[in-house]
C-alpha positions as CSV (number, residue, x, y, z in Angstrom):
1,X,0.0,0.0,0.0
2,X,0.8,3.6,0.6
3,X,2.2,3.0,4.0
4,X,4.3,0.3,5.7
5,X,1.6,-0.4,7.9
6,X,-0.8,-1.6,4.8
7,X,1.4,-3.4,2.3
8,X,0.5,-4.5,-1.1
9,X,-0.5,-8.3,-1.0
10,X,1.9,-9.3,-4.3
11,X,4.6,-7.8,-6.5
12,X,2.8,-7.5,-9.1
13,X,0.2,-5.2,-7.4
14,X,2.5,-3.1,-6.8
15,X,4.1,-2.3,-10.3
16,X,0.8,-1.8,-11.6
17,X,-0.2,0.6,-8.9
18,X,3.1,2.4,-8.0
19,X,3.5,6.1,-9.8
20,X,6.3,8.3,-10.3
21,X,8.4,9.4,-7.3
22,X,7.3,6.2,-5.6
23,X,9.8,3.5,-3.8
24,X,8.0,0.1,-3.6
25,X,10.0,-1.3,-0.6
26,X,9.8,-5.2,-0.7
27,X,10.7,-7.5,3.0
28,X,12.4,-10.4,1.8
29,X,10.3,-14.1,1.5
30,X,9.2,-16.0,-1.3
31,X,7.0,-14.2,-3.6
32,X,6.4,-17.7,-5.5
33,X,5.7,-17.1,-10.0
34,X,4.9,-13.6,-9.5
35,X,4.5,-11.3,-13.0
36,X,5.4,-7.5,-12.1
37,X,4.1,-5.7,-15.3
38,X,4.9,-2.1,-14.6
39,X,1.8,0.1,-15.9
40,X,3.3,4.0,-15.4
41,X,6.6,5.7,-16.0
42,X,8.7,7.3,-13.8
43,X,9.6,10.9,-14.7
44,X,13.5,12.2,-14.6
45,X,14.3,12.4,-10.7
46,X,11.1,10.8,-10.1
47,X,12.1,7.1,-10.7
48,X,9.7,4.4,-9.8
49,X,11.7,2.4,-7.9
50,X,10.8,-1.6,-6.6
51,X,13.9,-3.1,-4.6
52,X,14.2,-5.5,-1.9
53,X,14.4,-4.0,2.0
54,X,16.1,-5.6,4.3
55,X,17.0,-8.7,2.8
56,X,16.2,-10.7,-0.8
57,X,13.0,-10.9,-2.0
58,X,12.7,-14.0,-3.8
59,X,10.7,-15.1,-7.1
60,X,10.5,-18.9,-8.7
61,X,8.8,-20.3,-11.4
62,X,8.5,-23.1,-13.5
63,X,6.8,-21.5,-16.4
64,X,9.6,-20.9,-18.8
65,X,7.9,-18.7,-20.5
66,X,6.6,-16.5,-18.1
67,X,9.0,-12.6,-17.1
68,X,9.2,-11.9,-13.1
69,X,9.7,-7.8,-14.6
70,X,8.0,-6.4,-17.5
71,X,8.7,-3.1,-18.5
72,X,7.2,-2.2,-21.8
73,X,6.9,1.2,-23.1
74,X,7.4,2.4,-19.3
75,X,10.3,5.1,-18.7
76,X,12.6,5.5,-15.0
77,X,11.6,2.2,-13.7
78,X,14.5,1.0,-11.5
79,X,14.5,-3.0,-10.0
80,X,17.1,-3.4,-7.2
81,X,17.8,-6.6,-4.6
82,X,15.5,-9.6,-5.8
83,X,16.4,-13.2,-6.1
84,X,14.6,-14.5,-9.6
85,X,14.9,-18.3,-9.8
86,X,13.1,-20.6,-13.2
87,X,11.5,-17.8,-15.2
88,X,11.7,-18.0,-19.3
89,X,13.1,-14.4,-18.9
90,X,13.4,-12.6,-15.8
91,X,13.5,-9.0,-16.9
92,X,12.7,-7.8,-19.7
93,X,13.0,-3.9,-20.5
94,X,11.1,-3.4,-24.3
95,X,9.3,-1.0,-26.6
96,X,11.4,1.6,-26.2
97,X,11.5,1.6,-22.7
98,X,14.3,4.1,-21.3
99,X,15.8,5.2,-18.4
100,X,15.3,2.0,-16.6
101,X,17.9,0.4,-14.6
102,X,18.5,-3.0,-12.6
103,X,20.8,-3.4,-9.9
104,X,21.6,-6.8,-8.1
105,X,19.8,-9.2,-9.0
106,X,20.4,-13.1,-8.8
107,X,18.5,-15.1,-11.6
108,X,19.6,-18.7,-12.1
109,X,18.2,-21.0,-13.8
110,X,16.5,-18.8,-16.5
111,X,15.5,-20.7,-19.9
112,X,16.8,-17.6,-22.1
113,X,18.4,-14.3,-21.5
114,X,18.2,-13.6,-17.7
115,X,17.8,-9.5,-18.5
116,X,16.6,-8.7,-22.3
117,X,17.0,-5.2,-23.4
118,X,15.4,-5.2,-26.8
119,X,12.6,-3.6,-29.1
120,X,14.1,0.1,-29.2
121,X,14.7,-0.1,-25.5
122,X,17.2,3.1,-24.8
123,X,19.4,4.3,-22.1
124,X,18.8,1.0,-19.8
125,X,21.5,-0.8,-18.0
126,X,22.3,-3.7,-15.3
127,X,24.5,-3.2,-12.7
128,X,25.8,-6.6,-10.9
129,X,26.2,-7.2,-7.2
């Protein structure tokens, strides 16, 4: 939610809800085959930012097709601090999404590309542990 003391249920609530300037702050457990799709931008200094809080959040799933992080035609998204385990594609940044940044994340076991930057996607990067 809008306050620590009324939390979003899932993830993937959470992207679709979260707007710019917001910091989704996520306690570490298992999250099981959650699918963030991110539905607003950021703005410049007005990132939307979802990153693990004390500890790793962690997200598995068997489904390899299925994307933990979707960002698609969304701009200053940033993903920090999640364990992704079994997903097709754990990130993926498209359709000229820009501005959008990752920052320690684990994936293993991914059936493709762990972190696709494709379709016109501009001005994205990963940054390791």
């Amino acid at each position: 939610g809008r306050s620590v003391k009324a939390p979003w249920r899932t993830i993937a609530h959470a992207a679709k809800e979260a707007e710019a300037g917001d910091a989704v702050l996520v306690a570490p457990g298992e999250y099981g085959a959650e699918q963030a799709v991110f539905a607003n931008s950021g703005e410049p200094g007005r990132p939307i930012v979802i990153k693990g809080d004390g500890g790793r959040p962690r997200l598995e799933s068997d489904d390899k097709k299925a994307t933990a992080f979707l960002v698609e035609g969304k701009h200053h998204i940033h993903i920090e601090g999640f364990d992704i385990r079994g997903y097709g594609e754990p990130v993926r940044l498209t359709r000229q999404a820009s501005y959008c940044w990752t920052r320690d994340l684990r994936c293993t076991g991914a059936a493709g590309t762990a972190i696709s930057i494709v379709d016109d996607a501009h001005h994205c990067w990963v940054d390791g542990p």
